[in-house]
N, C-alpha and C positions, 0 to 999 in steps of 0.2 A: 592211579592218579587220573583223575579226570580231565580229559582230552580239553574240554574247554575251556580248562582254567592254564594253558599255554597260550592263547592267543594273544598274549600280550607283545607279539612282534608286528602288530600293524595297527596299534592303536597308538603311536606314537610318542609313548609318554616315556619310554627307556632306548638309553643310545644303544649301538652297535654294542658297546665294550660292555653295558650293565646286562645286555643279553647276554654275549657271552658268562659273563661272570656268576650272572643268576645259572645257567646252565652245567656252570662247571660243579655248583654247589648241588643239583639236582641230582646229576648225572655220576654215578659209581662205576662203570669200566663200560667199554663198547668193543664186541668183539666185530672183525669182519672176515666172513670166508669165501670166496667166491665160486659162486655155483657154474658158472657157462664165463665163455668168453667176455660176454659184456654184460653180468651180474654177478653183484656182490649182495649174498645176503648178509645183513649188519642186526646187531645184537646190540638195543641198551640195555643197562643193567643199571635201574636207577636206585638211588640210595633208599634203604627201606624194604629195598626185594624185588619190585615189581619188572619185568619186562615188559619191551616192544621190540619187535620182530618186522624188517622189513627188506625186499628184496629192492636192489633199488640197481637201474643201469647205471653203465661206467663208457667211458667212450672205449673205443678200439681203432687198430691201424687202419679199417677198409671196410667196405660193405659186405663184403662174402663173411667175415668174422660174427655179424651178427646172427643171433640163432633165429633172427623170421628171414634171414637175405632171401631165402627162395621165393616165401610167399611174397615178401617185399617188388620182389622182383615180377613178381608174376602179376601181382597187380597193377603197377607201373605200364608195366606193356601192356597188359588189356585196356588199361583207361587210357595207355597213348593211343591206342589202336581205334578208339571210341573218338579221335579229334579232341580230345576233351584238352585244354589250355593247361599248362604247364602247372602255374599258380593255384588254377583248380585242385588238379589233381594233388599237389603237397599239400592243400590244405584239406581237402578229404581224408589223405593217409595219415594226417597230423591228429585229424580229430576221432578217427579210428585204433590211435593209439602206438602207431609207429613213428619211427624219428630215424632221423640219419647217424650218420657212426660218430658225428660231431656234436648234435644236439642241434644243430643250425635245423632253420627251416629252407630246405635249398629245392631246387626245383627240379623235378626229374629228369629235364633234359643234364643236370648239371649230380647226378645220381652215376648215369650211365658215363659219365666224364671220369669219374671216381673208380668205378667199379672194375676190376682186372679182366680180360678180354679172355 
């Protein structure tokens, strides 16, 4: 199935429910098994045969549960250590591909508030 012929969720011509419903007529089983604490990799299995394969985050209790907390953590102190603004720095780590255990974008001073001692 051609990836571009899904985009019909922001073209705004189908409610929520006709999504769904086109989806479900698509869609033949979805498996999910979870690889690490805060990934699950998810299986569709769309009618016809084809798969898509995708590993996709899940939140968790606390920042130590996620599998980067070290680097996470490690980058946080060197860019506090650099003065660098609070705001900055989550949205440098944001755009580098890390996120907090909640999916929020919260600021590092408010990280270390979180994180178990």
């Amino acid at each position: 199935m051609d990836k571009g012929s899904l985009n019909f969720g922001h073209s705004g011509t189908l409610t929520q429910v006709q999504k769904k419903s086109l989806l479900r007529c698509l869609i033949d089983k979805v498996v999910i098994h979870r690889v690490a604490r805060d990934t699950v990799r998810t299986r569709i299995i769309w009618k016809g045969g084809d798969t898509t394969n995708v590993d996709l985050p899940i939140p968790v209790g606390s920042l130590a549960e996620l599998t980067n907390a070290q680097e996470l953590e490690t980058q946080v102190v060197s860019l506090s250590q650099q003065s660098i603004d609070d705001q900055v720095i989550a949205q440098q780590l944001t755009a580098t591909g890390y996120r907090d255990r909640h999916y929020m974008q919260n600021s590092p001073a408010q990280y270390s508030q979180n994180y178990p001692a």
